[in-house]
Chimera marker file (.cmm) of the C-alpha trace (Angstrom):
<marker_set name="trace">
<marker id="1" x="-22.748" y="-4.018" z="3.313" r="1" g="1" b="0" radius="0.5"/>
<marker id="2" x="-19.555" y="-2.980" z="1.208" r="1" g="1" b="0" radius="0.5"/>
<marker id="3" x="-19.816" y="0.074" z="1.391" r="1" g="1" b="0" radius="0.5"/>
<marker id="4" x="-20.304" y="-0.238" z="4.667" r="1" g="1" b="0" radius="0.5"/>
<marker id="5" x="-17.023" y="-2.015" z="5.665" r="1" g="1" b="0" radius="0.5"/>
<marker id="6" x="-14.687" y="0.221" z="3.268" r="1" g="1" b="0" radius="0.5"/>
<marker id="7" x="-16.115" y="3.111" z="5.612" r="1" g="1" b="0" radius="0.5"/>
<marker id="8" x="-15.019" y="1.343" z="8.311" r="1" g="1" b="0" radius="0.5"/>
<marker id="9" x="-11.698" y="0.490" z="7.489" r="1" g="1" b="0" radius="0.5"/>
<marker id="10" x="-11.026" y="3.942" z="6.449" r="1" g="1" b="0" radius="0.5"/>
<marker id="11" x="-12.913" y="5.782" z="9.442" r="1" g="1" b="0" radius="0.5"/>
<marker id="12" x="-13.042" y="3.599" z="12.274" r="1" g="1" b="0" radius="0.5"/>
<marker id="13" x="-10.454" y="4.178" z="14.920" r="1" g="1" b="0" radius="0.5"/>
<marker id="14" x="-9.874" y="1.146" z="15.625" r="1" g="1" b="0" radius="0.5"/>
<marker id="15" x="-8.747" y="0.238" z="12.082" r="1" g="1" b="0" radius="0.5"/>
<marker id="16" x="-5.739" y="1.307" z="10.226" r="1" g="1" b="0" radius="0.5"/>
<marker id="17" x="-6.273" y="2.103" z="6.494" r="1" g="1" b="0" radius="0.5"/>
<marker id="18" x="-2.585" y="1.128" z="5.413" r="1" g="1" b="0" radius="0.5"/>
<marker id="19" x="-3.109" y="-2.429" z="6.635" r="1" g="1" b="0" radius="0.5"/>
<marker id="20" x="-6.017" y="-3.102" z="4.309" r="1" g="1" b="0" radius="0.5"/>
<marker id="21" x="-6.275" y="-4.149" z="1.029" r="1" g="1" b="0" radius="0.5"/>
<marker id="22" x="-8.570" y="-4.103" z="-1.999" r="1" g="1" b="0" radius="0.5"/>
<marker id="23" x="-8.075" y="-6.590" z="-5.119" r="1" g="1" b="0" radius="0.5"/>
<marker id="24" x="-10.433" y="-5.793" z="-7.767" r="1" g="1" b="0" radius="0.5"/>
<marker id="25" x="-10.986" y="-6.562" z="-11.485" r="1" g="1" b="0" radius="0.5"/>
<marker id="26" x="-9.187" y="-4.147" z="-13.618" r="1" g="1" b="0" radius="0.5"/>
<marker id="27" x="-10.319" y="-3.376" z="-17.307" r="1" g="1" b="0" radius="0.5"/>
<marker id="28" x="-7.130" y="-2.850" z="-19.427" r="1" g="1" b="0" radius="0.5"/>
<marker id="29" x="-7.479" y="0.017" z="-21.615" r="1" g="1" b="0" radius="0.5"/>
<marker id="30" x="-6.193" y="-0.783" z="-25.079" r="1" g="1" b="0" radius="0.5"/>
<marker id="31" x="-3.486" y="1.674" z="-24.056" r="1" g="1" b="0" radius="0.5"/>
<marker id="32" x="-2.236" y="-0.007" z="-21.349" r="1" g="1" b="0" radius="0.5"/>
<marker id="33" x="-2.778" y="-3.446" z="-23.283" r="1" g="1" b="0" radius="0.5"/>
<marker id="34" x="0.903" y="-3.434" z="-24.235" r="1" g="1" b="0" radius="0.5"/>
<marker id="35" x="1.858" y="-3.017" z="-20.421" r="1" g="1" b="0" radius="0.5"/>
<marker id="36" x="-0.137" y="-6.056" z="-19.750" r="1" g="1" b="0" radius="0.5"/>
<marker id="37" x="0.981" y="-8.334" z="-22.257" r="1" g="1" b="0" radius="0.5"/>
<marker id="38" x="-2.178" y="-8.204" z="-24.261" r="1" g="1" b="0" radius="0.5"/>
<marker id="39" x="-4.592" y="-9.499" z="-21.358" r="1" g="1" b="0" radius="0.5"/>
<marker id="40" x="-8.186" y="-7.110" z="-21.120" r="1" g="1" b="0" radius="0.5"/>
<marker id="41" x="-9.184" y="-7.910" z="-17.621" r="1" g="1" b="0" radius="0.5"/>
<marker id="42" x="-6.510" y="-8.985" z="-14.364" r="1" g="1" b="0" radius="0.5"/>
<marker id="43" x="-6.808" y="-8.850" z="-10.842" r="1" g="1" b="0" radius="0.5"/>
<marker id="44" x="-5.791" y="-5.521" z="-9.260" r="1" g="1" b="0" radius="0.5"/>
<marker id="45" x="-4.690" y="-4.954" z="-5.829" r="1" g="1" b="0" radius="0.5"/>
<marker id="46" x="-4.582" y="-0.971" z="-4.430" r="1" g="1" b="0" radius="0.5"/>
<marker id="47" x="-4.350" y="-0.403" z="-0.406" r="1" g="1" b="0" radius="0.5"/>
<marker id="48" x="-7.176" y="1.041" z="1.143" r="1" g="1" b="0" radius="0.5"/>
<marker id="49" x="-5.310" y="4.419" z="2.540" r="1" g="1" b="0" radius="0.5"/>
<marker id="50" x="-5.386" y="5.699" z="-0.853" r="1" g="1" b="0" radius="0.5"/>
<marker id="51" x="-9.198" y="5.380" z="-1.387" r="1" g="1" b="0" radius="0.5"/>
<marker id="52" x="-11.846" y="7.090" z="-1.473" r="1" g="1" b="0" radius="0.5"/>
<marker id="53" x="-15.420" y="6.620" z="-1.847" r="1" g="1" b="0" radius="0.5"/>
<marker id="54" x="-18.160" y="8.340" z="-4.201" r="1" g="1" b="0" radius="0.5"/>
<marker id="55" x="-21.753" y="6.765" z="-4.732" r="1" g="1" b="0" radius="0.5"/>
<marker id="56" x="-20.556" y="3.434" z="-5.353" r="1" g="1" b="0" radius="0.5"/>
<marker id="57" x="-17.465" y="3.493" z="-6.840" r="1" g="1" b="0" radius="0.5"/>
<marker id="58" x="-13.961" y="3.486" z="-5.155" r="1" g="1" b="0" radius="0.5"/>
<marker id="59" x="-11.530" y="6.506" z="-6.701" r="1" g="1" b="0" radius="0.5"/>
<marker id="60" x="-7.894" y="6.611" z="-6.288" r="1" g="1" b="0" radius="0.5"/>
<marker id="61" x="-5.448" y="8.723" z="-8.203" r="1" g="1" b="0" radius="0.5"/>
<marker id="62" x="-2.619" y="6.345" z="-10.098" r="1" g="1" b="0" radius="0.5"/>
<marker id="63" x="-0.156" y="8.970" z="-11.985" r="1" g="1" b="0" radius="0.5"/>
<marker id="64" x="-2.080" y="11.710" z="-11.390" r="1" g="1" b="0" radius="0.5"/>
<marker id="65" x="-5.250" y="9.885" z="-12.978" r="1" g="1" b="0" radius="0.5"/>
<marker id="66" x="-7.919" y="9.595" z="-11.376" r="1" g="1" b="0" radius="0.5"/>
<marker id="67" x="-9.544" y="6.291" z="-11.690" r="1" g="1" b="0" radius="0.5"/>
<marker id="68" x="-13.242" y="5.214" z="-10.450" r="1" g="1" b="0" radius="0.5"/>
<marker id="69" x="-13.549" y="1.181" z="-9.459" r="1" g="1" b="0" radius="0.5"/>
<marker id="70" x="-17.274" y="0.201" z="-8.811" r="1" g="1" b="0" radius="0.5"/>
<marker id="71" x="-17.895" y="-1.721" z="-6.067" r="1" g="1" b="0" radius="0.5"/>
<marker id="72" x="-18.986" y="-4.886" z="-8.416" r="1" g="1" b="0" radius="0.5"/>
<marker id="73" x="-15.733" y="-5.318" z="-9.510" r="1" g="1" b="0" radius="0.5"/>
<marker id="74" x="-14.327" y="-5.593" z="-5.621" r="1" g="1" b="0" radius="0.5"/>
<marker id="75" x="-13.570" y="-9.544" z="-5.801" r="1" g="1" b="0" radius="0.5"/>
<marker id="76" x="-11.454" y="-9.264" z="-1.558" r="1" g="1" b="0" radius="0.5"/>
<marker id="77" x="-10.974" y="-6.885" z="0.886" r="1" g="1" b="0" radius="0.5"/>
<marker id="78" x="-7.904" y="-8.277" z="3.462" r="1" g="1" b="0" radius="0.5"/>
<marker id="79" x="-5.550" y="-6.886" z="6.471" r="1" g="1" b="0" radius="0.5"/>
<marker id="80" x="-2.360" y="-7.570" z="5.111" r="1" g="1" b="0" radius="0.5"/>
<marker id="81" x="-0.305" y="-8.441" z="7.773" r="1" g="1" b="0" radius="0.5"/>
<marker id="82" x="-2.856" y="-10.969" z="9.151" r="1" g="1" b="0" radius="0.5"/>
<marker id="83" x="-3.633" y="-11.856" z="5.828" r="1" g="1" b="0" radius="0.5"/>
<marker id="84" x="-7.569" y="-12.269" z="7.138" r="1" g="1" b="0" radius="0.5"/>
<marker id="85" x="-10.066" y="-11.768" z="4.488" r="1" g="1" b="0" radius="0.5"/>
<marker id="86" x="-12.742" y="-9.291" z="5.451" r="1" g="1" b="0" radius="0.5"/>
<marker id="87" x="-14.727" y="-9.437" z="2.145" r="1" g="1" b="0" radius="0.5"/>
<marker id="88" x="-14.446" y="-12.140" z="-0.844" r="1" g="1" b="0" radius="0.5"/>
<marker id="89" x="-16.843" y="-11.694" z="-3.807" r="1" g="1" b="0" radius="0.5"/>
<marker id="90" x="-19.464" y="-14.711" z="-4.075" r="1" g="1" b="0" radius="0.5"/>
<marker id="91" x="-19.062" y="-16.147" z="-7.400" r="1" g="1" b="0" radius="0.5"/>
<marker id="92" x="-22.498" y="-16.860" z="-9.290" r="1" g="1" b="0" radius="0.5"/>
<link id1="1" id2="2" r="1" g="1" b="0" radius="0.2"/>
<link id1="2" id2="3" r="1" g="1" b="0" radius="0.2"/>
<link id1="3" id2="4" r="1" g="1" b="0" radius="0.2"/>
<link id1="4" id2="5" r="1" g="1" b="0" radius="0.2"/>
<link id1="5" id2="6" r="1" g="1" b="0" radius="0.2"/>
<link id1="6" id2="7" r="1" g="1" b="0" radius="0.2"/>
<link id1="7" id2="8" r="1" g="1" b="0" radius="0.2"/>
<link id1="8" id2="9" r="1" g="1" b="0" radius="0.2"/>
<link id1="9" id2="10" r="1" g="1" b="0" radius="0.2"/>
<link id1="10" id2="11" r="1" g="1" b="0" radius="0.2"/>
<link id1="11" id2="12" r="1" g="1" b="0" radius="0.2"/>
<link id1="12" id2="13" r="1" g="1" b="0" radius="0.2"/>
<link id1="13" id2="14" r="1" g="1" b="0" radius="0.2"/>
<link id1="14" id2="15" r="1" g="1" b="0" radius="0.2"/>
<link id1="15" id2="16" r="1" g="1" b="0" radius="0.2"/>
<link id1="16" id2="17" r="1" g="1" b="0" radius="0.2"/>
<link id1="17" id2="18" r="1" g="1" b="0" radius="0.2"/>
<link id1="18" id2="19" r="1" g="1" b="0" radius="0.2"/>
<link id1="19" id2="20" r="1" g="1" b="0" radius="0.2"/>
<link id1="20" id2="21" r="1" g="1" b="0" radius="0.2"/>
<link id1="21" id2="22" r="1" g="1" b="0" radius="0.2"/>
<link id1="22" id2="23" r="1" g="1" b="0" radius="0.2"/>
<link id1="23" id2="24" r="1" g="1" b="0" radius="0.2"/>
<link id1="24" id2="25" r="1" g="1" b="0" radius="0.2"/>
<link id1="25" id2="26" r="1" g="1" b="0" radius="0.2"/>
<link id1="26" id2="27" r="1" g="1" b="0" radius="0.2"/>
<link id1="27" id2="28" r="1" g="1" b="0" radius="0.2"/>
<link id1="28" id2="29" r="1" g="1" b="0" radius="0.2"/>
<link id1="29" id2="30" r="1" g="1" b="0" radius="0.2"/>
<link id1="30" id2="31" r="1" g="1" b="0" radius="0.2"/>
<link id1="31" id2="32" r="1" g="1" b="0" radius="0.2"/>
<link id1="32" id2="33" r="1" g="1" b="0" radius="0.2"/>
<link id1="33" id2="34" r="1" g="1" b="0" radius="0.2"/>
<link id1="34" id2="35" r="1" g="1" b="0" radius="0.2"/>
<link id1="35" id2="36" r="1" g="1" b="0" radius="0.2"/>
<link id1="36" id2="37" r="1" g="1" b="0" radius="0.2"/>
<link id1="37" id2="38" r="1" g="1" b="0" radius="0.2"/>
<link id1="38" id2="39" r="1" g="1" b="0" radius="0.2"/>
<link id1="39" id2="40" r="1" g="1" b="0" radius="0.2"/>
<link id1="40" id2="41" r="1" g="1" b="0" radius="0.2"/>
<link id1="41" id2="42" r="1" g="1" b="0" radius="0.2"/>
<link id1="42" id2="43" r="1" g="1" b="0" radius="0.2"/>
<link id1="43" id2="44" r="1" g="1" b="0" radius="0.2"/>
<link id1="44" id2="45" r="1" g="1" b="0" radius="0.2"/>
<link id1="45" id2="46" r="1" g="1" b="0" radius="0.2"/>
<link id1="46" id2="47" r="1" g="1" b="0" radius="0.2"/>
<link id1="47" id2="48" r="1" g="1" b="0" radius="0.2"/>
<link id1="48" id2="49" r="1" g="1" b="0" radius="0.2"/>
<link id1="49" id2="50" r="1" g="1" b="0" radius="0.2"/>
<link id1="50" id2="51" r="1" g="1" b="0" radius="0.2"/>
<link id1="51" id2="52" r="1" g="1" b="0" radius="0.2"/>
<link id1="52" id2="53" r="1" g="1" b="0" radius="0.2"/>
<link id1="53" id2="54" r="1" g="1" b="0" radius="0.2"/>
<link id1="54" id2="55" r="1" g="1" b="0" radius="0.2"/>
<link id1="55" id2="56" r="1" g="1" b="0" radius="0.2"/>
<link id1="56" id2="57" r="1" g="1" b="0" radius="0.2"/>
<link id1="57" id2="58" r="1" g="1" b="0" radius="0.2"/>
<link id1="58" id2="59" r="1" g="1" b="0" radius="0.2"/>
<link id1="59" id2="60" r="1" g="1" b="0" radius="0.2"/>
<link id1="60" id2="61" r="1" g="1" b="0" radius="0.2"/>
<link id1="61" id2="62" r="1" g="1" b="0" radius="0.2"/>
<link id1="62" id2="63" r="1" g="1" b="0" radius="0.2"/>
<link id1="63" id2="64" r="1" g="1" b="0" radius="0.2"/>
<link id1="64" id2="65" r="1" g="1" b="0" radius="0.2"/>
<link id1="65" id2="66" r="1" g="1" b="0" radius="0.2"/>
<link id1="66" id2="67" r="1" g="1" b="0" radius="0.2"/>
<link id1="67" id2="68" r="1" g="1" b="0" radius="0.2"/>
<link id1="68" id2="69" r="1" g="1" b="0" radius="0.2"/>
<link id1="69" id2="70" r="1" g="1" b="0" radius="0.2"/>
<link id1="70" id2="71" r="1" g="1" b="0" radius="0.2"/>
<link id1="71" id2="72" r="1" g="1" b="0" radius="0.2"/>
<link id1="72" id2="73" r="1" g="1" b="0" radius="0.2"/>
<link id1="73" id2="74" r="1" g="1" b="0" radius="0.2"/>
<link id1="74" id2="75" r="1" g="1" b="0" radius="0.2"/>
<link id1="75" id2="76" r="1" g="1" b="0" radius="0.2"/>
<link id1="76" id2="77" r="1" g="1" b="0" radius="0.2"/>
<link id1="77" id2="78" r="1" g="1" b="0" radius="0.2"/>
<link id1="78" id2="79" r="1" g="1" b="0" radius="0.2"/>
<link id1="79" id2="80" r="1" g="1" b="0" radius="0.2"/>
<link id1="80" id2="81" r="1" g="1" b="0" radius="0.2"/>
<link id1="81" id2="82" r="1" g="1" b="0" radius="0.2"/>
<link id1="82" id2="83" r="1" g="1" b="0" radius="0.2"/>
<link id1="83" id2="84" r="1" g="1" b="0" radius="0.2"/>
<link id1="84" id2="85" r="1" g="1" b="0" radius="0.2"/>
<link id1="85" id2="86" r="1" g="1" b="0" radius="0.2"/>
<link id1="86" id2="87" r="1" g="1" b="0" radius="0.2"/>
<link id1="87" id2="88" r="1" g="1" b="0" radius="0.2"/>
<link id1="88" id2="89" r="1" g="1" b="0" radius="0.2"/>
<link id1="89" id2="90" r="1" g="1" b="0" radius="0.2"/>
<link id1="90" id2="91" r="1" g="1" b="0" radius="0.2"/>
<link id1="91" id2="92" r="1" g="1" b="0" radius="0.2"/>
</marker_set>
């Protein structure tokens, strides 16, 4: 179903890419631990026009890395100027 609706945002016609969002839970890498004041996991947000999908990960290039978000760690998907929430992770 994820999957599904990320494919849809991006390909759809009838949806704009830039207008969607994706916040997801980031993994700080004990480089960028510094950046982050220490913490090891926060909330991410990246828009959805500079996604792409492979298998079941979202990549998207930050700084010319590439990085590879699976889709269990997609907590929302929302249209940002509506601010309507399209997807929200089900907590167990």
């Amino acid at each position: 179903m994820l999957k599904e609706l990320i494919n849809k945002i991006i390909w759809h016609p009838d949806y704009d890419s830039k207008d969607y969002e994706i916040v997801y839970l980031h993994r700080v890498s004990d480089s960028e631990r510094e950046d982050y004041k220490g913490q090891s996991i926060l909330n991410k947000i990246i828009t959805m026009d500079k996604i792409s999908i492979e298998d079941s990960f979202i990549v998207y290039n930050v700084n010319n890395q590439i990085r590879h978000i699976p889709f269990h760690r997609i907590l929302e998907i929302r249209n940002k100027k509506t601010g309507e929430i399209l997807y929200k992770k089900v907590k167990r």
